[in-house]
C-alpha distance (Angstrom), angle and dihedral (degrees) to the residues before:
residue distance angle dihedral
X1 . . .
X2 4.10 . .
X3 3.55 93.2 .
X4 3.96 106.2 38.3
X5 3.56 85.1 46.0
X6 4.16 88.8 56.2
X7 4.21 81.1 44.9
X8 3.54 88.2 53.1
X9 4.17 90.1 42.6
X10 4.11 91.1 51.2
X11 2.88 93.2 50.8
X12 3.83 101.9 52.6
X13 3.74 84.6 36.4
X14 3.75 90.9 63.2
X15 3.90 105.9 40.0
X16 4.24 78.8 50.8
X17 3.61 88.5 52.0
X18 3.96 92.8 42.0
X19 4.25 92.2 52.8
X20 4.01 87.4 51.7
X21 3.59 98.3 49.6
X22 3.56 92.6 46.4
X23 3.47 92.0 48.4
X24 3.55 98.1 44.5
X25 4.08 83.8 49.2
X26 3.97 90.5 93.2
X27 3.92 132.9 81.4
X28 3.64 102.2 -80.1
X29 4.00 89.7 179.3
X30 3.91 86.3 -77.9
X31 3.69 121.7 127.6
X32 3.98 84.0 -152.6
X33 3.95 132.7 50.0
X34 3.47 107.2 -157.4
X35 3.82 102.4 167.3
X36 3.93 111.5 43.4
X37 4.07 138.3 160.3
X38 4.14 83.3 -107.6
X39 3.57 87.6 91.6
X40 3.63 91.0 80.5
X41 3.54 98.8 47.6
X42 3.68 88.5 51.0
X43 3.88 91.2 59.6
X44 4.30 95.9 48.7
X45 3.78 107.9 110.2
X46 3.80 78.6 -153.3
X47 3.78 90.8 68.9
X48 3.67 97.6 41.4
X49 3.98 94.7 51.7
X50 3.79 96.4 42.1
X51 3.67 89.9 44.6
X52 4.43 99.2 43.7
X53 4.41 75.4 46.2
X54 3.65 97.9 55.6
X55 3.84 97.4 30.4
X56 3.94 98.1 37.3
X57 3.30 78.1 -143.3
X58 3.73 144.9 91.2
X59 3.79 141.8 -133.1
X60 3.72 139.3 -158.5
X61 3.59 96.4 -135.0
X62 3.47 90.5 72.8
X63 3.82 99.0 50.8
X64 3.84 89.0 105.8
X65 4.02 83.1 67.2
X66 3.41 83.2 48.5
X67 4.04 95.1 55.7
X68 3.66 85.4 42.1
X69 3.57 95.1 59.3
X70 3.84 103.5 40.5
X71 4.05 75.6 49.6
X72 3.78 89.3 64.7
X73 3.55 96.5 43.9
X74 3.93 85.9 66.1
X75 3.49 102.7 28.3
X76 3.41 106.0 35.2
X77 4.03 122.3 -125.0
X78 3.55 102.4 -26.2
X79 3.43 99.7 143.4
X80 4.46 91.2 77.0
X81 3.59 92.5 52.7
X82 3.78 109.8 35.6
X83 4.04 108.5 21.6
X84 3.53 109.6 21.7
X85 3.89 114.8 107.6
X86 3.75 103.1 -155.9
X87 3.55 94.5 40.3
X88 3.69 87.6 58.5
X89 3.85 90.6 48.7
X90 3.99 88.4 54.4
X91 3.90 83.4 54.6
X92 3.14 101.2 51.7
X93 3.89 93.8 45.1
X94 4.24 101.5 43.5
X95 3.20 96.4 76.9
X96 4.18 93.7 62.3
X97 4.00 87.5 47.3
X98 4.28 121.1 86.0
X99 3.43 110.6 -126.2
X100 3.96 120.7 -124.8
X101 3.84 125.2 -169.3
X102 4.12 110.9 -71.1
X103 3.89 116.7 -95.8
X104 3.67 100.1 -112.0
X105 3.38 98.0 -156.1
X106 4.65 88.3 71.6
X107 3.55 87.9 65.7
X108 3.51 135.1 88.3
X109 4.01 117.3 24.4
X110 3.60 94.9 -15.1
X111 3.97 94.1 114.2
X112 3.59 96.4 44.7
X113 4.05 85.4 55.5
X114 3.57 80.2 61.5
X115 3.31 108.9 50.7
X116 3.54 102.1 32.9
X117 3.90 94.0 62.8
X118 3.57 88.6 39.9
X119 4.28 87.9 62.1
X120 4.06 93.9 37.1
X121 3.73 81.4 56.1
X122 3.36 102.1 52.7
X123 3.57 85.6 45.5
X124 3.90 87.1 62.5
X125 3.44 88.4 49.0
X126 3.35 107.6 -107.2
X127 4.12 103.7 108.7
X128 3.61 113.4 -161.7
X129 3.92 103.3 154.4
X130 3.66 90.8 105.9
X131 4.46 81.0 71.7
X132 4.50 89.5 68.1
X133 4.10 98.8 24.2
X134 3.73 104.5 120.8
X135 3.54 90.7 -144.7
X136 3.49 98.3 54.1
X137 3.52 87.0 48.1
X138 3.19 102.1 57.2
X139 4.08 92.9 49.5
X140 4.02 90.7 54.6
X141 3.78 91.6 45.9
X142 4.02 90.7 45.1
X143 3.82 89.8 40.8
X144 3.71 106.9 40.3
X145 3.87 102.9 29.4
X146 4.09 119.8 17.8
X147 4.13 103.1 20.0
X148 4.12 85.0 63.7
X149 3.42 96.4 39.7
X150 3.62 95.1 46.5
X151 3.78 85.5 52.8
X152 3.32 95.7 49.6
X153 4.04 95.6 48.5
X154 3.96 79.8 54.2
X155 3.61 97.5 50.2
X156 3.76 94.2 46.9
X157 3.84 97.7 44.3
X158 3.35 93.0 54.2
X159 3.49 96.1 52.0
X160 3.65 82.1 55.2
X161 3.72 88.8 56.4
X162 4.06 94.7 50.9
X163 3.93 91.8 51.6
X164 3.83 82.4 57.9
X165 3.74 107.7 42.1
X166 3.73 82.4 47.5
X167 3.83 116.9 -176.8
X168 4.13 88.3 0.6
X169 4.04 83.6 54.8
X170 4.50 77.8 103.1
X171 3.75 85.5 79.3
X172 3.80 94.9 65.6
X173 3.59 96.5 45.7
X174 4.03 90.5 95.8
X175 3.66 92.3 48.4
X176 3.92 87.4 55.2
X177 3.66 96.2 45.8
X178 3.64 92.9 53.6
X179 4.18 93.7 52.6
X180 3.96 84.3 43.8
X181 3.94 89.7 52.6
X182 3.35 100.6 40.6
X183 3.82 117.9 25.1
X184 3.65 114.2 10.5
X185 3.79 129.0 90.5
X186 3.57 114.9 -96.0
X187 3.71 98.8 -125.5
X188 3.99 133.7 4.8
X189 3.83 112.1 -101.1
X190 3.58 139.1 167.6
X191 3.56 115.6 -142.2
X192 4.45 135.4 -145.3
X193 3.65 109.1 -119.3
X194 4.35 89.7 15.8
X195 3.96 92.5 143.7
X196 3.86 97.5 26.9
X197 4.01 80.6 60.5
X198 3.66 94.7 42.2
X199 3.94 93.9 41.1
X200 3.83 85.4 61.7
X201 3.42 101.2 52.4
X202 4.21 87.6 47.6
X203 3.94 84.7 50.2
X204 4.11 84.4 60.9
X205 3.98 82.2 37.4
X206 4.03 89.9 61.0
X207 3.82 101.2 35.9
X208 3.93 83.5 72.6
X209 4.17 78.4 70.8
X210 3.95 82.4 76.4
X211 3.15 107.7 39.8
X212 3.97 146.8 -23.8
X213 4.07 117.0 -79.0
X214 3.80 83.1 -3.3
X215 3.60 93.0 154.1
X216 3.84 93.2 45.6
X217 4.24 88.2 46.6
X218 3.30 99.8 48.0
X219 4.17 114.4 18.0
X220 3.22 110.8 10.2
X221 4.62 99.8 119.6
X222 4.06 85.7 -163.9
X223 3.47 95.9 55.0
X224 3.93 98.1 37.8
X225 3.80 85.7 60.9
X226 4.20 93.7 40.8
X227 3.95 80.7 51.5
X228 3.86 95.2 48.0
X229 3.65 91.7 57.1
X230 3.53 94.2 28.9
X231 3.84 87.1 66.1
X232 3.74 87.7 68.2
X233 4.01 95.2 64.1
X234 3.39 126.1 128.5
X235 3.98 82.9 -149.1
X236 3.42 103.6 99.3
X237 3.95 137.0 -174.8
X238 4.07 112.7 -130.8
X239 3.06 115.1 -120.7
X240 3.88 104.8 24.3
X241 3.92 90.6 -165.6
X242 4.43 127.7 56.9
X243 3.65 117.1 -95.2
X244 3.74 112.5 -104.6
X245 3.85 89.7 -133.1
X246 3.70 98.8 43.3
X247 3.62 120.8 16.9
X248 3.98 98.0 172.4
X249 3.63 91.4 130.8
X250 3.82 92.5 76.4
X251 3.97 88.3 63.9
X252 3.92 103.6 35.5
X253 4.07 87.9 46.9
X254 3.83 109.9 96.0
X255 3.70 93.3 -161.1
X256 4.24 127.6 -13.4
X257 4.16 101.3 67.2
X258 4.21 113.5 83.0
X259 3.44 102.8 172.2
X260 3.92 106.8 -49.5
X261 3.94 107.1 -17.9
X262 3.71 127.0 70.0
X263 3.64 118.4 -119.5
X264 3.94 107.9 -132.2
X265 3.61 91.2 -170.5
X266 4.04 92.7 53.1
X267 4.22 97.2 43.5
X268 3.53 102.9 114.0
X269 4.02 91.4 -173.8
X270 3.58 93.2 -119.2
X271 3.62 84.6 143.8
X272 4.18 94.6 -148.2
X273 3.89 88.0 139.4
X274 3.30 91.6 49.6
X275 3.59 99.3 59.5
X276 3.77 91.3 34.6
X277 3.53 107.1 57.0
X278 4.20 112.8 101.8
X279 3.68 91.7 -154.5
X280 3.65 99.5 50.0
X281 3.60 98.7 -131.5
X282 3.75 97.2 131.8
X283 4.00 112.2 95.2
X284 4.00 127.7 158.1
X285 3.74 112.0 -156.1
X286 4.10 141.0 127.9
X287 3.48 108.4 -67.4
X288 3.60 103.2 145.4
X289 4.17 101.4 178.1
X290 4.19 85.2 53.8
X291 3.55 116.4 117.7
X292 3.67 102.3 -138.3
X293 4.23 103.5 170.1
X294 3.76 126.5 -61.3
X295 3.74 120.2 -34.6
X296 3.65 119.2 -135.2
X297 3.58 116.2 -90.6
X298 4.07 128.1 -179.1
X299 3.30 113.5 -116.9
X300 3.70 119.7 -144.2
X301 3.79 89.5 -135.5
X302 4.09 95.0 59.8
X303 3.80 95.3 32.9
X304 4.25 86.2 61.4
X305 3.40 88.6 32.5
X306 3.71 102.0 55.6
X307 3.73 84.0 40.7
X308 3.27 95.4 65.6
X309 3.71 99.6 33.1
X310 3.53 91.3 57.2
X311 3.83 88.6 50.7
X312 3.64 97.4 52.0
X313 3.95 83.8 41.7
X314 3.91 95.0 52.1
X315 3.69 86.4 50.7
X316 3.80 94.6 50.9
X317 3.38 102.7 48.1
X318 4.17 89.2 44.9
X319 3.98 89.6 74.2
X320 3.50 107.9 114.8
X321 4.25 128.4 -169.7
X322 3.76 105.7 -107.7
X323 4.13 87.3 -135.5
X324 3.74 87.1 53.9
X325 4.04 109.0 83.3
X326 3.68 95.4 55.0
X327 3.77 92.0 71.6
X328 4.03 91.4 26.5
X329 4.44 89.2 132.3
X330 4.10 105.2 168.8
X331 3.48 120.9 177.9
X332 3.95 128.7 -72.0
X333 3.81 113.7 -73.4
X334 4.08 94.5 24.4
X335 3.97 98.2 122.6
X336 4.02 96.8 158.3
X337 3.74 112.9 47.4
X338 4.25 89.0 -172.4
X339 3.94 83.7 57.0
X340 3.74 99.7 42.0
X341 3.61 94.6 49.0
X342 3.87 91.2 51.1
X343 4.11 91.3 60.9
X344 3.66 100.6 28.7
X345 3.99 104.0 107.8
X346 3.51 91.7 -165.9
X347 4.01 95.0 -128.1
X348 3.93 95.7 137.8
X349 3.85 98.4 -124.7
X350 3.46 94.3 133.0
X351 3.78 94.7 53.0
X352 3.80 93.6 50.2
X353 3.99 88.6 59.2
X354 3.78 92.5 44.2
X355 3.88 91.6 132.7
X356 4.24 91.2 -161.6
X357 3.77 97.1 34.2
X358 4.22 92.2 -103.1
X359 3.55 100.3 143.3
X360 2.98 135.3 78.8
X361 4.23 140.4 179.1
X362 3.81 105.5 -101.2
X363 4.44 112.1 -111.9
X364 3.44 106.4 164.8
X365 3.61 107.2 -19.6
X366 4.11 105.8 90.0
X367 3.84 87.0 29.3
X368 3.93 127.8 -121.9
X369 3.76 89.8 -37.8
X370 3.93 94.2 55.4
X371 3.39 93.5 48.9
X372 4.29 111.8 154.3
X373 4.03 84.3 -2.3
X374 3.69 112.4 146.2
X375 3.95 107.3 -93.3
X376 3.67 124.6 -177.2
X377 4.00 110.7 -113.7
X378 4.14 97.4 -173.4
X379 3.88 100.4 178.6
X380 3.87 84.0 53.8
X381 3.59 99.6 47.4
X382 3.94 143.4 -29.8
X383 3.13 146.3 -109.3
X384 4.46 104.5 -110.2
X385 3.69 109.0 -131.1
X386 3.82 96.0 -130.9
X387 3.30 100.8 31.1
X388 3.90 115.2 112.0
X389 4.03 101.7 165.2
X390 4.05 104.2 118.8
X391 3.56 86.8 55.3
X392 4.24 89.0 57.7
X393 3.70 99.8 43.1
X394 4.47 92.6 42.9
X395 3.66 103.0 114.3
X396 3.81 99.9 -156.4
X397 3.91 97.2 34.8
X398 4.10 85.7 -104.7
X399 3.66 83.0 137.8
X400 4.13 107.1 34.8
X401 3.15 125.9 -133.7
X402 3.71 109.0 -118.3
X403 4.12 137.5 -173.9
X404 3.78 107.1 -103.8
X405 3.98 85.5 -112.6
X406 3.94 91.7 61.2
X407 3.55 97.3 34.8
X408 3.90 90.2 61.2
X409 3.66 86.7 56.2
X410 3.43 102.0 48.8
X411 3.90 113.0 117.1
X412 4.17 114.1 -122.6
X413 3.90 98.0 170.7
X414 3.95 131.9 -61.7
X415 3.44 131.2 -78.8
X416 3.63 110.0 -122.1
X417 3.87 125.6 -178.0
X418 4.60 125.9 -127.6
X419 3.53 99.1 -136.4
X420 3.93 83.7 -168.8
X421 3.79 88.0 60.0
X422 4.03 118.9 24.0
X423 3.52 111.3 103.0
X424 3.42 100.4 -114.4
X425 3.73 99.4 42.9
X426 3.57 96.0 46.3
X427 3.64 104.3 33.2
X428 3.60 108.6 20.0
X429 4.07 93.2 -118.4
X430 3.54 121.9 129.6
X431 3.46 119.8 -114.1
X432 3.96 128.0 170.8
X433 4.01 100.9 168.7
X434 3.80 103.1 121.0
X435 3.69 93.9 34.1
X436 4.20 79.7 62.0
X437 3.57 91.5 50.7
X438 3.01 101.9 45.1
X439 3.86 101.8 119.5
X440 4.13 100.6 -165.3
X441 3.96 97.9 104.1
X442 4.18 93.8 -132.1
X443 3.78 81.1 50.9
X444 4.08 113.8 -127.6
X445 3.47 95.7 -151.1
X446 3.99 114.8 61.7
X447 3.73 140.4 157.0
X448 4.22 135.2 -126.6
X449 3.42 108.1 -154.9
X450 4.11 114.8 -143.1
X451 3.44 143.2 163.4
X452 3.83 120.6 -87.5
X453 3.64 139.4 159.6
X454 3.79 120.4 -125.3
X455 3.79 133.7 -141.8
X456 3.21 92.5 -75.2
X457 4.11 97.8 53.6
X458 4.41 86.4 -111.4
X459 3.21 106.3 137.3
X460 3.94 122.3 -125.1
X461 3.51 149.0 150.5
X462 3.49 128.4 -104.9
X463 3.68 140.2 -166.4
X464 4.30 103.8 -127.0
X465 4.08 113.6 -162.5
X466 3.25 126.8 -144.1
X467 4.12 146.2 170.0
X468 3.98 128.3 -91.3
X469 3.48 93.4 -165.2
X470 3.82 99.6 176.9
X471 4.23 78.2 69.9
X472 3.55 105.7 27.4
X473 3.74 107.5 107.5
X474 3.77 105.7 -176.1
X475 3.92 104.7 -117.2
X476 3.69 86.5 143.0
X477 4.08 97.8 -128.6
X478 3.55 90.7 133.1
X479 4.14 94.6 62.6
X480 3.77 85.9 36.7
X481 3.76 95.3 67.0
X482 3.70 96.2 28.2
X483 4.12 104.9 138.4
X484 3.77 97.3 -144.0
X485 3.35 113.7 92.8
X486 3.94 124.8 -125.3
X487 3.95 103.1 9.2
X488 3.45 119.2 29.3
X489 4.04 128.3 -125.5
X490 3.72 89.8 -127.2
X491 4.29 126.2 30.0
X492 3.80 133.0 -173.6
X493 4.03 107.5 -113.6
X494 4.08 122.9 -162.6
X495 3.69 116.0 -112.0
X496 3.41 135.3 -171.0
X497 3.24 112.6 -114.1
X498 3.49 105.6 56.0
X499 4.06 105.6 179.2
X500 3.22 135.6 121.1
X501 3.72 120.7 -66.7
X502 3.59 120.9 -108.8
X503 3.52 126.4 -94.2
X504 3.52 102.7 -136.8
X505 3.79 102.1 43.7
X506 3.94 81.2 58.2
X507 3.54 97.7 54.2
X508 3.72 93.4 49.0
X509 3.92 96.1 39.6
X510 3.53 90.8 -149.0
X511 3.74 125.9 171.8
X512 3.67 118.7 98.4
X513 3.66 86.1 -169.7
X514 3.55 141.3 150.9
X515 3.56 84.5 123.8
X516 4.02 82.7 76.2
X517 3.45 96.5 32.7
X518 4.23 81.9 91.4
X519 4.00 92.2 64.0
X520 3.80 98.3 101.0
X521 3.19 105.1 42.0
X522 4.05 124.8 -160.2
């Protein structure tokens, strides 16, 4: 009873610990985030094999995954029944769900069709096993879909409640600031891809209908690879098979027992026969010559076929919209889209701690493979000129972390003025607002101020804006707080080169140029 209870405690111990890192993921008037929800992503094997495929390389920041996985190897996989948060969720909600008869079609080799394309893919280069990690899941579907509309059910019922305290509605201001500090979202946003993100994580929701853990049996790409090296454990469950006289294991088991064998590969040591069984027969200890069910063995047939899935895959998802790379904006310090796009695990961290709203989760815009990607949306929101905080909560280093100093350097796009639609191009009236927005001290966007006649042949003079692109960094201010509404007179376009600007062309401001203002064109 000792050690299911201490299951039972991890496990509650975790999903806490989950909730307050990703609610503590958010600007929380901090310039720094040193506590955020990436610690989990930087512990999923899943992450750190998909990312050392894609990259050939590897990175510290995943050596918890590392730890985690060497873990399994001895222990067996742990990681589904004492640290994982959403399979404690499904715990906690299976028992309120009827069961139905299983979908026979989930069982079988279904999940290592899944994760076997998955790896050949990121072996192409193309890494998309941030789409089926649970983890990252359950960030976009917190993020995009329930952590704003939990804030917003706050916000509103507690307006509620100061309409009815009325003048004594002081006394709750306190109560209020503390939920604001501490667990609401910083600002009210509606997200792309909000109820495709939340419809996924209700799919998982309703496969419980079926049967227990059903996702983590027969989907779930993180646990199929936990359970593939799991299967190697010296940790073993006594006795692998049902007793003849009892045979309760086979229901109280969320995941190991098909029919009579245990499956090594599937025990997620949650240890609920263990402290269930009346005649104490269950035990889990090293025994390394016990035979404890079939060990997983790679077929030929899925190893060729997952190859060659993941092949076909990588080349599906790489189609791209032509339209698309024009207005392509990742976040500051992303210099190589091939290379960000190969670590990014899609779990929308950076988005949450957008302090002006910027980004966005990819639709269209990067194509199948950038899929809920962080994209730059500038007329929604822009990218603050001190602010360095996706780059501190990225778990793969996607986004880098960069000094404040670099980071304000760090080219986004160019600005790049409609002459058919800025004010004083198009209608002759003087307008100055992005130039006095324009955060970059030497200023990037300035204004030449000439003689012109207006519609009505008066002559006047007005103030013409144009581009310094040698300083012009791309945070996208300038189409923020354009007046006009719909398109704005001036947009942020992607370039090429995408490093940082040079020092000294700052420092001397130079660039008397609206004769370059025309090199990226619209």
């Amino acid at each position: 009873m000792k050690k299911i209870r201490a299951a039972r405690l991890s496990q509650w111990f975790f999903l806490l610990l989950f909730l307050l890192l990703f609610t503590q993921t958010e600007y929380r008037g901090s310039d720094e985030i040193f506590l955020a929800v990436n610690s989990f992503l930087r512990a999923d094997p899943l992450v750190l094999i998909s990312y050392v495929l894609a990259t050939k390389t590897f990175t510290w920041l995943l050596l918890p995954a590392l730890f985690v996985l060497v873990s399994t190897l001895l222990l067996g996989r742990f990681f589904c029944g004492w640290l994982c948060p959403l399979g404690t969720i499904l715990d906690l909600i299976t028992p309120l769900i009827k069961k139905t008869t299983p979908l026979p079609f989930l069982k079988g080799n279904l999940k290592y069709w899944l994760l076997f394309p998955l790896l050949a893919a990121a072996l192409f280069n193309v890494n998309l096993a941030g789409l089926l990690d649970p983890i990252s899941i359950l960030i976009r579907a917190g993020t995009f879909f329930f952590y704003p509309l939990f804030g917003n059910a706050i916000k509103q019922g507690w307006a509620g409640l100061y309409n009815l305290m009325g003048d004594s509605r002081d006394y709750l201001a306190p109560g209020y600031a503390l939920l604001r500090d501490y667990l609401l979202p910083f600002r009210d946003t509606f997200y792309p891809l909000a109820f495709l993100s939340a419809l996924i994580f209700f799919l998982i929701i309703l496969l419980e209908r079926y049967e227990r853990r059903n996702w983590c049996r027969n989907l779930c790409p993180l646990g199929t690879l936990l359970g593939i090296a799991g299967s190697f454990s010296l940790f073993k469950r006594l006795p692998a098979c049902l007793c003849e006289d009892c045979r309760a294991c086979a229901t109280l088991c969320p995941t190991s027992f098909d029919q009579e064998l245990m499956q090594e590969a599937a025990c997620i040591r949650c240890l609920t026969c263990f402290s269930s069984c009346r005649r104490k027969r269950v035990a889990f200890s090293l025994a390394p010559s016990a035979n404890t069910g079939p060990r997983y063995f790679l077929e030929r047939r899925l190893l060729i076929g997952g190859l060659v899935s993941g092949f076909f895959l990588s080349g599906f998802f790489r189609f791209r919209f032509p339209w698309a790379n024009e207005r392509l904006l990742r976040p500051p310090g992303v210099t190589d889209e091939k290379v960000f796009l190969e670590k990014c695990v899609r779990c929308g961290e950076c988005i949450k701690v957008c302090l002006r709203s910027a980004l966005y989760p990819a639709v269209h815009q990067a194509g199948l493979e950038g899929l809920y990607t962080p994209v730059l949306i500038p007329r929604l929101g822009y990218c603050e000129y001190n602010c360095t905080l996706c780059g501190q909560v990225c778990p793969t280093s996607a986004i880098p972390r960069l000094p404040t100093r670099e980071k304000r350097r760090a080219v986004i796009g160019k600005a790049v003025f409609d002459k058919n639609h800025c004010l004083p191009f198009a209608r002759k009236i003087n307008c100055i607002v992005c130039e006095e927005h324009c955060p970059i001290p030497q200023k990037a966007i300035r204004s030449e101020v000439l003689e012109e006649t207006d519609m009505t042949g008066k002559k006047l003079l007005l103030k013409k804006p144009y581009v310094v692109n040698e300083l012009c960094n791309g945070c996208g201010i300038c189409e923020n707080v354009c007046p006009l509404e719909g398109k704005a007179g001036i947009e942020v376009f992607a370039v090429t080169d995408r490093t940082a600007l040079p020092e000294p062309a700052r420092a001397a401001g130079k660039s008397a140029a609206p004769a370059g203002q025309p090199t990226y064109p619209y």
